[in-house]
Structure formats: structure tokens, C-alpha cells
C-alpha positions in Angstrom: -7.5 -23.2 -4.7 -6.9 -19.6 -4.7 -9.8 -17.9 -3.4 -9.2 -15.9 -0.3 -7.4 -17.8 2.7 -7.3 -20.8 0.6 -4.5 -22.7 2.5 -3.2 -23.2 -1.5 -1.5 -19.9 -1.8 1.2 -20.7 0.0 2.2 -23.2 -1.8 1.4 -21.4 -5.2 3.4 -18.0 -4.2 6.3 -21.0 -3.2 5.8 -22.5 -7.1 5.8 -18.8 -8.5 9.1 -17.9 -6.7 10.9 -21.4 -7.0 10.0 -21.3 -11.1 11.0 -17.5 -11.3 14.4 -18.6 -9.8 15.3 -22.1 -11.2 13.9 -21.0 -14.9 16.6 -18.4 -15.5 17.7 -18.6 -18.2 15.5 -20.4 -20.0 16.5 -24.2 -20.3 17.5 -24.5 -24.0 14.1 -24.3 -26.0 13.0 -23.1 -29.0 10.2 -20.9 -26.9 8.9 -17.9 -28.4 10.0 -14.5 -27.0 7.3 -12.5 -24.6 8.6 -9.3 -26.7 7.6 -10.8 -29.9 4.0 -12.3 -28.6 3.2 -9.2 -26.8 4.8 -6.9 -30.1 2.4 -3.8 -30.4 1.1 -4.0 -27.1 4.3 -2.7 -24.8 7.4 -1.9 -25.3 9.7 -4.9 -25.6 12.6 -3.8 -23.1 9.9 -3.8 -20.4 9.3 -7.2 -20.7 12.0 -8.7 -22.2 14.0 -11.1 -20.2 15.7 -14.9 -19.8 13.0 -16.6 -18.0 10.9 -19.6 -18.9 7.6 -18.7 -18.5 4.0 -20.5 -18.3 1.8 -17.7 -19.0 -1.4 -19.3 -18.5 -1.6 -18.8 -15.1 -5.7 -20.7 -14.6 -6.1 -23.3 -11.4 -6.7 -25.9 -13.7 -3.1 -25.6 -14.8 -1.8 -25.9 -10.6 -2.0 -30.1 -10.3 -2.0 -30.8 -6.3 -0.3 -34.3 -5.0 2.5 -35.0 -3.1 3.8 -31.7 -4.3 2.0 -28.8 -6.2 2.9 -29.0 -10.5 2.3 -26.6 -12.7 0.8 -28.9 -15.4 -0.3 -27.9 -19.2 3.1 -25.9 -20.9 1.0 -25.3 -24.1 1.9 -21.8 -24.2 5.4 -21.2 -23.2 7.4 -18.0 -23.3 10.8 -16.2 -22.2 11.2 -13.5 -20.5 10.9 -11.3 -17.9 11.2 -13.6 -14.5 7.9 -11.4 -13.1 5.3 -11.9 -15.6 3.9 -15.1 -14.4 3.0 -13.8 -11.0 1.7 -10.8 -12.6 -1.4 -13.3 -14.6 -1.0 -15.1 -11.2 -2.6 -12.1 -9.5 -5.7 -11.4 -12.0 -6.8 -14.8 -11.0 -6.4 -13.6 -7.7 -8.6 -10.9 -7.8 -11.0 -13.4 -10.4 -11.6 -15.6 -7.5 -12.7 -13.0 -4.7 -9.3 -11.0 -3.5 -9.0 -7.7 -3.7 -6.3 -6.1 -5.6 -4.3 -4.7 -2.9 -4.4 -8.1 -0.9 -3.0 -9.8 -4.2 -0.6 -7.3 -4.4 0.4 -8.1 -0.7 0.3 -11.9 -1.6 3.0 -11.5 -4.6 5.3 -9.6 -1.7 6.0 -12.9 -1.2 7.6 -13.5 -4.7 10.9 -11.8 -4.9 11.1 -11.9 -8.7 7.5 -9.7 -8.9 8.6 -7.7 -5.3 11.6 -6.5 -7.3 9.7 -5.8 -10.7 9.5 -2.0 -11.3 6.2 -0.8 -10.4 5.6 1.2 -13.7 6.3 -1.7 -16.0 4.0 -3.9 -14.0 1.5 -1.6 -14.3 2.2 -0.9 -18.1 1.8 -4.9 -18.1 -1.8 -4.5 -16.9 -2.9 -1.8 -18.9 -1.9 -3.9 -22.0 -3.5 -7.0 -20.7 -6.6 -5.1 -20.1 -5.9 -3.9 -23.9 -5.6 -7.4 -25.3 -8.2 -9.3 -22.8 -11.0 -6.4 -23.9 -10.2 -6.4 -27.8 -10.6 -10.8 -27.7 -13.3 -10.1 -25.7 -14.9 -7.9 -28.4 -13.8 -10.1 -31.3 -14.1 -13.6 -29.7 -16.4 -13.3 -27.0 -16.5 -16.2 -24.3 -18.1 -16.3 -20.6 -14.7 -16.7 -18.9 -13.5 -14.1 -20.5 -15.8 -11.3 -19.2 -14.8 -11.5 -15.4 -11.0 -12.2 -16.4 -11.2 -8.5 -18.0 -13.1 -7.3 -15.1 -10.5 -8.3 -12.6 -7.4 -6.9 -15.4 -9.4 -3.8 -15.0 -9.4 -3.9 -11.0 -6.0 -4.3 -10.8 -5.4 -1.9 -12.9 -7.5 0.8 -11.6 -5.6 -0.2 -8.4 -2.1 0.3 -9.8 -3.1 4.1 -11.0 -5.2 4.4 -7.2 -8.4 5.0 -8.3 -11.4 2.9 -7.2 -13.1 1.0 -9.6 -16.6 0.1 -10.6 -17.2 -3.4 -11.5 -18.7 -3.7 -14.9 -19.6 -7.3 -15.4 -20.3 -8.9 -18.7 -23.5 -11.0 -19.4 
């Protein structure tokens, strides 16, 4: 579903950008703030925001019919409208893209097109941050290449070329 030219990521960047839009504000839910579940790892006002938002951003969560669904709320947030297409790419580059062609793919998605570039990339680094320190305390398979790809697009949003370092 979203490996490269996958005829799926059309209609995902669609989902991402519909959701961005129709999601703010958040309907009214007793959701838990982005700034409180990210506390410690960036400053609030950089990711504080009104939108609802999914944040687990995995293609088994993207359910395909008539229409695609994003299925599986078990994790729901508020706040800023870009942080869903900002996991959304990580997968990206997970499932074989290279960081600038995910980067070009969420172009597409005016809520993550208009995001400030320094507090997307302040996202990643913390999302490196967190994805390496669960890796380190709660070690799983998936999670190795997840932090791999974190990495990647980080290293691309500071420009320097990065060296895979794989987990076993």
C-alpha cells in the first residue's frame, strides 16, 4: 500500500489532507493533548494545535473498499493539523521511499506543505528520541527499521546523508 508508486498514495495523501481539514477543531472529545503526550520531548507551542489526530499512522490502520478508512482510533490526539502526515512519511521511507520523495509526496498535503520546516524537523528529532529510547527499553522487530527510517528523515531534514544502521 504505500511502497513506491503504489497506486494507494494518492488516495492516502487525499485521506491525510481531507482529515487535516475536516478534523479542525477537534469534534468534541475528551482526547488527550499532543503537548501533554509528547511533554519533555518538544516544546509544546510547536505542536500544539485543534486537530484530531490518529497518530498511528501503520497500513494496517488504512482499510481499502469502496472508499479508503482510516480504521483503529486507539490512540487519538489534538493538535497540530500536520502531525499525522509527518508519521505518515516515516512509513514512507519504512516501505522503500526515500526521504526527499516522501517529502515531495506530503507537497501534496497543504496542512504538512504549510507546517514550518524547523518544527517538523524538531518533530523528527524527538521521534527519533522517543522511537530509540522504546527501542532500548522495550525492544521489538518492527521497531528497529521504524527508527531507522525516523533517522533517515531526519538526517535528510538537517541535509546530511545517512548511513543505514539496521537492528537485528
Amino acid at each position: 500500500m504505500l511502497e513506491p508508486g503504489s497506486p494507494d498514495l494518492d488516495a492516502v495523501a487525499d485521506l491525510l489532507a481531507a482529515l487535516a481539514q475536516e478534523l479542525t477543531p477537534c469534534p468534541p472529545l475528551d482526547v488527550q493533548p499532543f503537548t501533554d503526550r509528547w511533554r519533555g520531548l518538544i516544546a509544546p507551542d510547536l505542536v500544539d494545535g485543534d486537530t484530531l489526530l490518529h497518530t498511528d499512522m501503520t497500513p494496517r490502520n488504512f482499510l481499502l473498499g469502496d472508499r479508503l478508512r482510516l480504521v483503529d482510533w486507539s490512540a487519538p490526539s489534538r493538535g497540530a493539523a500536520w502531525i499525522d502526515s509527518a508519521f505518515m512519511l516515516v512509513r514512507l521511507v519504512r516501505a522503500g521511499h526515500s526521504p526527499a520523495e516522501a517529502e515531495q509526496w506530503a507537497a501534496r498535503i497543504p496542512a504538512f506543505a504549510e507546517a514550518d520546516g524547523e518544527v517538523v524537523t524538531a518533530f523528527i528529532a524527538a521521534l527519533v528520541r522517543l522511537w530509540a529510547r522504546t527501542q532500548r527499553t522495550a525492544p521489538a522487530p518492527h521497531r528497529g527499521p521504524l527508527l531507522d527510517a525516523a533517522r533517515q528523515r531526519h538526517a535528510h531534514r538537517l541535509g546530511r546523508q545517512h548511513v543505514s544502521v539496521r537492528s537485528s
